[in-house]
C-alpha positions as CSV (number, residue, x, y, z in Angstrom):
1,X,-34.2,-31.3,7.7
2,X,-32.6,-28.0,9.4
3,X,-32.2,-30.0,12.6
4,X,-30.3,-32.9,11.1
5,X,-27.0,-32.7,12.8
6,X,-25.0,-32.8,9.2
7,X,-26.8,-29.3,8.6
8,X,-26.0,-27.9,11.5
9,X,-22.6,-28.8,11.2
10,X,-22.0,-27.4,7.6
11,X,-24.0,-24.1,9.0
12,X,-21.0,-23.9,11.8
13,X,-18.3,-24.5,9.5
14,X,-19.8,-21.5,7.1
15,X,-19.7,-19.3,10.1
16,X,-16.5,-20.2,11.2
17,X,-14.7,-19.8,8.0
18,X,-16.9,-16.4,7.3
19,X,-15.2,-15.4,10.7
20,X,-11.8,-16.5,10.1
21,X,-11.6,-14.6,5.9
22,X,-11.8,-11.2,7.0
23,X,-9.0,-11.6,9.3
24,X,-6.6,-14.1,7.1
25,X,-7.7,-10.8,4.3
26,X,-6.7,-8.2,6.8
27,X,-3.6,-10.1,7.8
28,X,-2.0,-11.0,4.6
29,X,-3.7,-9.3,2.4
30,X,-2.0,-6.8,-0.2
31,X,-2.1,-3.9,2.3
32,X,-1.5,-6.0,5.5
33,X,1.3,-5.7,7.5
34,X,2.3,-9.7,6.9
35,X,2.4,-8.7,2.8
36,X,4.9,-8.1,0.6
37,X,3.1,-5.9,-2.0
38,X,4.1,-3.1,0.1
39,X,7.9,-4.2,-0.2
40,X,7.9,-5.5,-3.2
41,X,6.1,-2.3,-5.1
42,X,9.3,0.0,-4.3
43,X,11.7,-2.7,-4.6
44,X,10.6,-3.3,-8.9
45,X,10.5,0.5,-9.3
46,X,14.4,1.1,-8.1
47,X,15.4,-2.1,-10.0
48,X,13.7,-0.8,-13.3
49,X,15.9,2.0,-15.4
C-alpha cells in the first residue's frame, strides 16, 4: 500500500508544501519584510489622539 504511486504522490506534495510554509511564513509573515504589520502598527498610533 506505501508503494502505490497515489501515496507516494500525496507524501511528495506534504513535503513540498512543509518546505514551501516556513518560507511563505518568513516572507510575509507579520515580522517579514513583505508585511505591513510593521507599517501599519506606527501608522494607527499617530492617527489615534
Amino acid at each position: 500500500m506505501l508503494n502505490s504511486a497515489g501515496t507516494l504522490t500525496f507524501f511528495g506534495l506534504c513535503f513540498v508544501f512543509g518546505g514551501v510554509a516556513p518560507g511563505f511564513d518568513l516572507l510575509f509573515g507579520f515580522t517579514g519584510p513583505l508585511s505591513l504589520g510593521r507599517v501599519l502598527n506606527p501608522a494607527r498610533a499617530v492617527s489615534t489622539p
